[in-house]
N, C-alpha and C positions, 0 to 999 in steps of 0.2 A: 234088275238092270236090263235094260231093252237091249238086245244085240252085246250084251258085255261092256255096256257103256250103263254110265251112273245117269239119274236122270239131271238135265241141265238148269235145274232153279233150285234154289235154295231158301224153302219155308220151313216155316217153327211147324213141325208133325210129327208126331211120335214114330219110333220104330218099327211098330207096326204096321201102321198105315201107309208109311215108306214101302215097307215091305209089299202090302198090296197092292198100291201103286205100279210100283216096280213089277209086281207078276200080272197086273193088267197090258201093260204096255207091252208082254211078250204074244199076248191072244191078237187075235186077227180081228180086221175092221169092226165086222159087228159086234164082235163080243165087247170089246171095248164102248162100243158106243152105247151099249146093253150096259156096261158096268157107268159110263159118264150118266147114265136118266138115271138110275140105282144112285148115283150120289148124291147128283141132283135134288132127286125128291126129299132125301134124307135131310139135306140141307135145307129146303124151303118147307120141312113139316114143322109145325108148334110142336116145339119141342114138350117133352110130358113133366108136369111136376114131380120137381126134385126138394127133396129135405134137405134141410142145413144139416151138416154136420150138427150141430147144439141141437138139433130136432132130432137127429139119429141118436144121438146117447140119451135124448128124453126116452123116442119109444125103447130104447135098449132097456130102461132102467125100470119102464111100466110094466113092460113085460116079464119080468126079471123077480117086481115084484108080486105081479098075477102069479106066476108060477109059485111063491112062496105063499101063497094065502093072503096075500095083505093087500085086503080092499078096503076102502073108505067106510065107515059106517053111516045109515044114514044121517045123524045128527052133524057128522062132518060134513057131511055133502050139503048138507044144508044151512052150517057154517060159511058155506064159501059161495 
């Protein structure tokens, strides 16, 4: 909260971000405008690839099975 006031717009942003939001706007000019080029960039970087969930429970389940021993033999692999 900047001076014990809430901030005055009202966006969809987690509580979090709310929160550092809010403890940005208590730092002084430059720090703020340090913390605005810091969001900034964050926002106009490609973002990094991200798995689907359905690709997250794939690699969960390969690795799951690596650690049991159970690889493919090669006649399988060469089945497919």
């Amino acid at each position: 909260m900047a001076g014990g006031r809430s901030i005055g717009y009202d966006l969809n942003m987690t509580k979090l971000f709310q929160k550092g939001i809010e403890a940005v706007c208590e730092l002084p000019a430059d720090r703020q405008d340090m913390a605005g080029e810091l969001l900034l960039s964050l926002a106009k970087a490609i973002p990094e690839y991200r798995l689907t969930p359905e690709q997250l429970d794939d690699v969960s389940l390969a690795i799951a099975e690596a650690e049991r021993g159970e690889f493919a033999t090669e006649s399988e692999m060469a089945d497919s």
